[in-house]
C-alpha positions, 0 to 999 in steps of 0.5 A, spaced: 644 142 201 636 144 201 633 146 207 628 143 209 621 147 211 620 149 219 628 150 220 633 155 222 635 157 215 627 158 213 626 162 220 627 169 217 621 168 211 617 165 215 617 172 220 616 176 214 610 173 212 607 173 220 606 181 219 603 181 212 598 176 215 596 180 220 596 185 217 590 182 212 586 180 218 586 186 220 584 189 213 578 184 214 576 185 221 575 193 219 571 191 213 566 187 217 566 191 222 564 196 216 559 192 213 555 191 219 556 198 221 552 200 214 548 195 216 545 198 222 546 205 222 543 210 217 548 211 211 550 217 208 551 215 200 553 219 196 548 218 190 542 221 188 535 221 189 535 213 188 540 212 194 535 216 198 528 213 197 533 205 198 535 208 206 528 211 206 526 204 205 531 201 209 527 204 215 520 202 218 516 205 224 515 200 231 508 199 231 508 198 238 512 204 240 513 208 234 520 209 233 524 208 228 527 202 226 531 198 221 526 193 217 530 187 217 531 188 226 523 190 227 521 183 231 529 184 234 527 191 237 520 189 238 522 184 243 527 189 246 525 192 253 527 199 250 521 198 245 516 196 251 518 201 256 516 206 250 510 203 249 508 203 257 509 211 257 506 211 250 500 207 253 500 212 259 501 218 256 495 217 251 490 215 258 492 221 261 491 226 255 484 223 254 480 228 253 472 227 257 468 227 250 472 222 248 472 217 254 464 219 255 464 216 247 468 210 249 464 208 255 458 208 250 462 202 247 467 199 251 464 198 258 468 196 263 469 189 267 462 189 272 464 190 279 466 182 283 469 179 276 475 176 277 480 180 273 485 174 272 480 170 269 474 172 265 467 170 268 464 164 265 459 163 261 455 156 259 457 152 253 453 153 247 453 149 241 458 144 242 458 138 237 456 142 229 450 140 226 449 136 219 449 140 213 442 140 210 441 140 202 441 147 200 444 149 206 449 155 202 443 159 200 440 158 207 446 160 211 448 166 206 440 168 207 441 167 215 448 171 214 445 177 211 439 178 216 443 178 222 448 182 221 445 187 225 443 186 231 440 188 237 442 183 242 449 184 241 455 183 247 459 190 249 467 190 249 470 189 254 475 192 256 481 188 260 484 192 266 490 188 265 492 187 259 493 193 254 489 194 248 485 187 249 478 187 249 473 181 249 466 181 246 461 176 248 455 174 245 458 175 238 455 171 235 449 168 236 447 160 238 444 160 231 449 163 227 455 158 231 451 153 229 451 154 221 459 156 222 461 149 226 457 146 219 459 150 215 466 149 216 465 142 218 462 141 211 468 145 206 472 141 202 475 147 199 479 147 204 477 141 208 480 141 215 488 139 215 493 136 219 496 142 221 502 143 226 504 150 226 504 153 233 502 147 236 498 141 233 490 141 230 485 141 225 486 147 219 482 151 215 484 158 211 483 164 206 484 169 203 492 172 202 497 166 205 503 170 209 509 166 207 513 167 213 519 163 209 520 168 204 517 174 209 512 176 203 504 176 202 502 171 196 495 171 193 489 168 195 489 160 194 480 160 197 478 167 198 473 169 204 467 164 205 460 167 205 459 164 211 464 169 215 460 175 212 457 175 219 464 176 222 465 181 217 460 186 217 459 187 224 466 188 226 466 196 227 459 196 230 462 192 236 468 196 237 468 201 232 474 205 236 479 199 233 475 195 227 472 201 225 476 200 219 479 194 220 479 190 214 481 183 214 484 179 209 485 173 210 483 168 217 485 162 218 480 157 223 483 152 228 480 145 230 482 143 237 480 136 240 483 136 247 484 128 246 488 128 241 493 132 245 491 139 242 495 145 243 497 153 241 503 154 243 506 161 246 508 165 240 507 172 236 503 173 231 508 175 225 509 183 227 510 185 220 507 181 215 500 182 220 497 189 222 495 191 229 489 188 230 487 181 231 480 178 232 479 171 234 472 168 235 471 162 240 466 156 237 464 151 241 467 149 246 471 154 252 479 155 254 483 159 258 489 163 254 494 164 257 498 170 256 506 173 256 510 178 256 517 177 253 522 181 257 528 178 251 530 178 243 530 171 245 522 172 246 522 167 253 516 168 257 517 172 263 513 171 270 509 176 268 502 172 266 495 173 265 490 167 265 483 170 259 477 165 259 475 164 252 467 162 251 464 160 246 461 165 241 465 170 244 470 175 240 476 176 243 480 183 240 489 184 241 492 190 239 497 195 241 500 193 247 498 186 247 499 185 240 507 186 240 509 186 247 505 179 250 506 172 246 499 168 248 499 160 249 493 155 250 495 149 253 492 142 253 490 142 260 487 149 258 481 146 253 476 146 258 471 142 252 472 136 248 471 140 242 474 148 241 474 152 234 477 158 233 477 163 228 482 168 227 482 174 222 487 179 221 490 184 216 496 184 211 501 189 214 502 196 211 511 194 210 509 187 208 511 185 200 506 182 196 507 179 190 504 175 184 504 168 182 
């Protein structure tokens, strides 16, 4: 008679087959842990040229502490402590090497905080500007006349370098009341883009131009609006503030924020993308005043620590993160933080040195 499975006499085939599957999962076991081997470790192929420019490839250089890194782990590694202590010797070291010519060149441009300012909060300044005024007939020409005549001016804030944070630097008086006027206009008068729900780190009002990072696909796309006339101001003048940074920074895209306090609007902790980004980013303040919060990020997780610094952020100011600031601290502006019932921010960046770009 036919054994039924499970019983005695099928006992001997079963114990057969128990080390041969064993034996599979180990086989697979040891090829996973071969394939993430290759993953994150350099490889050594047996190829030619063409196998040496792919592993070159595969590697990029930290921005924030200059190690080399796997492409695909650079924002993992950017959150490490490793690449933050790096980054704080880097920071150090630099101070220290600095040679007196240097630091007599920078303190023509960068003077630092005045004697009795608070140095978790910047001094406050009066508003300027806070409600745009219409636009008139004819209002392009003028605003492009105006644009070019005051590129360079006189009367400009110096930077401010902050104590606190590495590599932040805040300009006042960036722009003229004049000239925040004419872009509060402006922006308020675009239709191409127009102001947009927008709620990507936060809800808002948004406009943007130039290249558009698709954070998805981790690519650079083409300009859908290229760079308004009305930004030409902001344009020109970047280097003659801070030519130690902006000296040749050289924006490709910006992206305007519209915060309306009311309506419960926010800018929620976050980097700005560390790889399709470059260094450099400069935000200037229209309108009305907040406070930005900022946090350095002690996990791959990029949850906040306790080490925060408070930065006032008035009207027509230029505020400038790089280095340090850039890679190692999010930056959050809380509802509670919009001191005015109105605040415009314009943020310009650059396209990073590793980013893809590609083609419609």
């Amino acid at each position: 008679p036919q054994k039924q499975p499970g019983t005695r006499a099928d006992g001997g085939a079963e114990r057969r087959a128990q080390p041969q599957e064993r034996s599979k999962r180990r086989v697979q076991a040891c090829l996973a842990r071969a394939q993430m081997k290759r993953f994150f470790s350099p490889v050594r192929s047996q190829g030619g040229k063409a196998d040496k420019r792919a592993r070159r490839a595969q590697f990029v250089t930290c921005p924030a502490c200059g190690k080399a890194v796997p492409d695909s782990a650079i924002n993992v590694h950017l959150d490490s402590q490793d690449c933050l202590a790096r980054a704080v010797r880097g920071v150090k070291e630099k101070d220290a090497a600095a040679s007196p010519s240097a630091e007599q060149d920078t303190a023509r441009r960068e003077r630092p905080l005045a004697d009795g300012h608070d140095t978790q909060l910047s001094p406050p300044m009066a508003q300027a500007g806070a409600t745009a005024a219409p636009a008139s007939p004819g209002a392009p020409d003028a605003l492009a006349q105006l644009m070019r005549s005051s590129a360079l001016r006189s009367d400009l804030g110096a930077a401010v370098k902050h104590p606190e944070l590495p590599g932040h630097y805040l300009v006042h008086d960036f722009v003229s009341e004049a000239e925040q006027r004419d872009i509060l206009a402006a922006l308020d008068a675009s239709k191409a883009p127009a102001w947009h729900e927008h709620d990507f780190n936060g809800p808002a009002f948004r406009q943007a131009w130039g290249v558009q990072p698709d954070l998805k696909a981790r690519v650079i796309r083409p300009a859908r609006y290229p760079m308004p006339d009305f930004l030409r101001v902001c344009l020109d003048r970047f280097a003659e503030v801070l030519p130690s940074v902006l000296g040749r920074f050289k924006p490709s895209e910006a992206n305007a924020l519209d915060y309306h306090r009311w309506r419960g609007h926010r800018l929620d902790a976050h980097f700005d993308d560390r790889h399709l980004n470059g260094d450099v980013l400069a935000t200037l303040s229209l309108a009305g005043t907040a406070v930005m919060t900022y946090c350095k990020a002690h996990d791959r997780q990029r949850v906040p620590g306790q080490e925060s610094v408070r930065v006032e952020l008035p009207p027509r100011t230029l505020a400038v993160q790089t280095g340090l600031v850039r890679y190692g601290y999010t930056h959050a502006i809380a509802n509670a933080d919009l001191l005015s019932d109105r605040r415009v921010s314009i943020t310009f960046r650059e396209t990073g040195p590793k980013a893809k770009r590609v083609e419609l």
